[in-house]
C-alpha angles and dihedrals in degrees: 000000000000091000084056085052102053100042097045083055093058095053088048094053094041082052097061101042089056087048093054092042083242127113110194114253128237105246100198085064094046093257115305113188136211122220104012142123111217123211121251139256094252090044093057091044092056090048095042092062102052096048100038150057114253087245089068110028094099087047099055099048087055096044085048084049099056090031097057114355084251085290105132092196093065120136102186078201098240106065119315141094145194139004097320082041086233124190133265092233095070097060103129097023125136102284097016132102107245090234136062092232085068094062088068097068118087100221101047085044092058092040085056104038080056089060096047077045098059090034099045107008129216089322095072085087136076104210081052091055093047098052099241081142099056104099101011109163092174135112111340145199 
């Protein structure tokens, strides 16, 4: 009967992901994606500089880079969603859209990840924290 559960658990949540475009992304390998097109280097560097200050530009094209794999239609499957892989509880907060289709879009997610930026800092995520950032060489502003 637990085998029934569980598998019945997994088609459900498969379900869903394929429902949302979104297939949840494997954390312990910073959140590889199936399915997905990212976006490109040159993509994230436009975006980058219309949504932050100069200081954090190259920061937060590596923090994109290790949050979503640059893909802007990630679910990490827990909570998060987007590029800057933002979380569901700031739906509706100043700078950020009031549903979680809209963090999938780049803009809005930049425009919200901007706003975590200015609330939390670079220590609102993760991949900041563990220095994953620390000696990125890759795509630049």
């Amino acid at each position: 009967m637990k085998a029934v559960f569980a598998i019945a658990l997994v088609v459900a949540f498969v379900q869903c992901a394929l429902a949302t475009n979104a297939l949840p992304v494997d954390n312990s390998d910073h959140n590889t994606t199936l399915g997905c097109s990212p976006i490109s280097c040159g993509q994230m560097v436009d975006l980058v500089k219309r949504h932050f200050p100069a200081q954090y530009q190259n920061d937060m094209i590596c923090i994109a880079h290790y949050e979503s794999s640059w893909c802007p239609v990630v679910y990490n499957g827990i909570c998060c969603y987007g590029l800057w892989q933002i979380n569901r509880n700031h739906l509706g907060d100043r700078g950020c859209p009031s549903t979680v289709d809209g963090l999938y879009n780049a803009d809005a997610n930049a425009q919200c990840a901007l706003a975590v930026l200015n609330s939390q800092g670079l220590n609102a995520w993760t991949t900041w924290t563990s220095g994953d950032c620390r000696r990125w060489s890759g795509c630049h502003v």
